[in-house]
C-alpha positions in Angstrom: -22.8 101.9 70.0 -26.1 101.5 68.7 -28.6 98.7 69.8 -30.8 99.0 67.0 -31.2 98.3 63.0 -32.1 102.0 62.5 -29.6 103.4 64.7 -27.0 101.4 63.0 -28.4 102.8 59.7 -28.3 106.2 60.6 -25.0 105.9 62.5 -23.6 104.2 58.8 -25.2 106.8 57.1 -23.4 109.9 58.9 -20.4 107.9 58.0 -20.7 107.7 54.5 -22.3 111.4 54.1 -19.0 112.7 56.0 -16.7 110.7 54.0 -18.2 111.8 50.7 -18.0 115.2 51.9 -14.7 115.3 52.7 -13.9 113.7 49.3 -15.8 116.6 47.6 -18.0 113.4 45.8 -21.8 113.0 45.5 -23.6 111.1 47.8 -24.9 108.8 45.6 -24.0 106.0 44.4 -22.9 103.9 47.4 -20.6 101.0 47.4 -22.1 99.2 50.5 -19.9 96.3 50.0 -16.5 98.4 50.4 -18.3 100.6 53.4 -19.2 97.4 55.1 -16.1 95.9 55.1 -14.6 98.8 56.0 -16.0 99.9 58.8 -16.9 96.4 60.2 -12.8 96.2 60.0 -12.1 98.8 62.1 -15.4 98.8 64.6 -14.7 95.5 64.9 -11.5 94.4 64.1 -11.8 90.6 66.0 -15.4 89.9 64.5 -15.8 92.3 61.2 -17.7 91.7 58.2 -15.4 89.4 55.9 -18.0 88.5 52.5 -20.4 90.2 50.9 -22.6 88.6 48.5 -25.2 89.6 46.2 -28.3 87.2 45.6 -31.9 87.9 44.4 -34.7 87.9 47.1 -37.1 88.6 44.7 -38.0 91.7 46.2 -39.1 90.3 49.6 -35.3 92.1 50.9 -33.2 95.0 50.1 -29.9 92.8 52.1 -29.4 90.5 55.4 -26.3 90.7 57.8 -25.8 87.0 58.8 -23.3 85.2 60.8 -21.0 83.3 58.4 -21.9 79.4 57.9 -25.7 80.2 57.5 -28.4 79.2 55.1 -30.4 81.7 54.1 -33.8 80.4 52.6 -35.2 80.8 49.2 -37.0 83.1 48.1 -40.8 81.7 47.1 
Protein backbone atom coordinates (compact mmCIF):
# COMPACT_ATOMS: atom_id res chain seq x y z
CA UNK A 1 0.00 0.00 0.00
CA UNK A 2 1.26 3.33 -0.46
CA UNK A 3 2.76 5.52 2.32
CA UNK A 4 2.62 8.62 0.62
CA UNK A 5 0.10 11.52 -0.80
CA UNK A 6 1.63 11.04 -4.28
CA UNK A 7 1.73 7.37 -4.27
CA UNK A 8 -1.78 7.28 -3.29
CA UNK A 9 -2.51 9.70 -6.17
CA UNK A 10 -0.85 7.76 -8.65
CA UNK A 11 -2.04 4.36 -7.33
CA UNK A 12 -5.93 6.15 -7.61
CA UNK A 13 -5.10 7.33 -10.83
CA UNK A 14 -4.12 3.82 -12.46
CA UNK A 15 -7.41 2.92 -11.02
CA UNK A 16 -9.57 5.17 -12.60
CA UNK A 17 -7.50 5.19 -16.04
CA UNK A 18 -8.18 1.21 -16.06
CA UNK A 19 -11.66 1.42 -15.21
CA UNK A 20 -12.42 4.04 -17.84
CA UNK A 21 -10.73 1.91 -20.24
CA UNK A 22 -12.40 -0.99 -19.73
CA UNK A 23 -15.63 1.05 -20.02
CA UNK A 24 -14.51 2.32 -23.46
CA UNK A 25 -15.23 6.16 -21.70
CA UNK A 26 -12.94 9.18 -21.79
CA UNK A 27 -10.80 9.90 -19.07
CA UNK A 28 -12.11 12.95 -18.24
CA UNK A 29 -14.35 14.07 -16.38
CA UNK A 30 -13.92 12.30 -13.01
CA UNK A 31 -16.49 11.79 -10.33
CA UNK A 32 -13.94 11.75 -7.32
CA UNK A 33 -16.77 11.62 -4.91
CA UNK A 34 -18.19 8.07 -6.42
CA UNK A 35 -14.23 6.84 -6.92
CA UNK A 36 -13.58 7.71 -3.33
CA UNK A 37 -16.23 5.98 -1.84
CA UNK A 38 -15.79 3.33 -3.80
CA UNK A 39 -12.56 2.30 -3.47
CA UNK A 40 -12.26 3.46 0.22
CA UNK A 41 -15.25 0.72 0.51
CA UNK A 42 -13.48 -2.02 -0.64
CA UNK A 43 -9.60 -1.12 0.44
CA UNK A 44 -10.98 -0.52 3.50
CA UNK A 45 -14.03 -1.88 4.23
CA UNK A 46 -13.88 -1.32 8.44
CA UNK A 47 -12.63 2.40 8.07
CA UNK A 48 -13.66 3.69 4.37
CA UNK A 49 -14.50 7.04 3.27
CA UNK A 50 -18.27 7.54 4.21
CA UNK A 51 -19.06 11.70 3.15
CA UNK A 52 -17.82 13.77 0.75
CA UNK A 53 -18.40 17.29 0.82
CA UNK A 54 -17.74 20.15 -1.32
CA UNK A 55 -16.83 23.65 0.30
CA UNK A 56 -14.87 26.65 -1.18
CA UNK A 57 -11.21 27.13 0.03
CA UNK A 58 -10.93 30.00 -1.88
CA UNK A 59 -8.30 28.65 -3.89
CA UNK A 60 -5.80 28.00 -1.03
CA UNK A 61 -7.01 23.75 -1.74
CA UNK A 62 -7.97 21.58 -4.51
CA UNK A 63 -9.68 18.85 -1.43
CA UNK A 64 -8.66 17.51 2.21
CA UNK A 65 -9.13 13.81 3.45
CA UNK A 66 -10.06 14.28 7.19
CA UNK A 67 -11.10 12.03 9.80
CA UNK A 68 -14.83 12.43 10.48
CA UNK A 69 -15.86 14.88 13.46
CA UNK A 70 -13.19 17.54 12.42
CA UNK A 71 -13.25 21.30 11.93
CA UNK A 72 -11.69 22.31 9.13
CA UNK A 73 -10.72 26.20 9.34
CA UNK A 74 -11.88 28.96 7.19
CA UNK A 75 -10.58 29.99 4.52
CA UNK A 76 -9.05 33.89 5.03
Amino acid sequence: MPTTWSGWASRVSAYVKQGKELLGQPRFPIRIAEIALDYSRNVFPDDSITLVQGRDFHGKYEGALVPNGTILPTAT
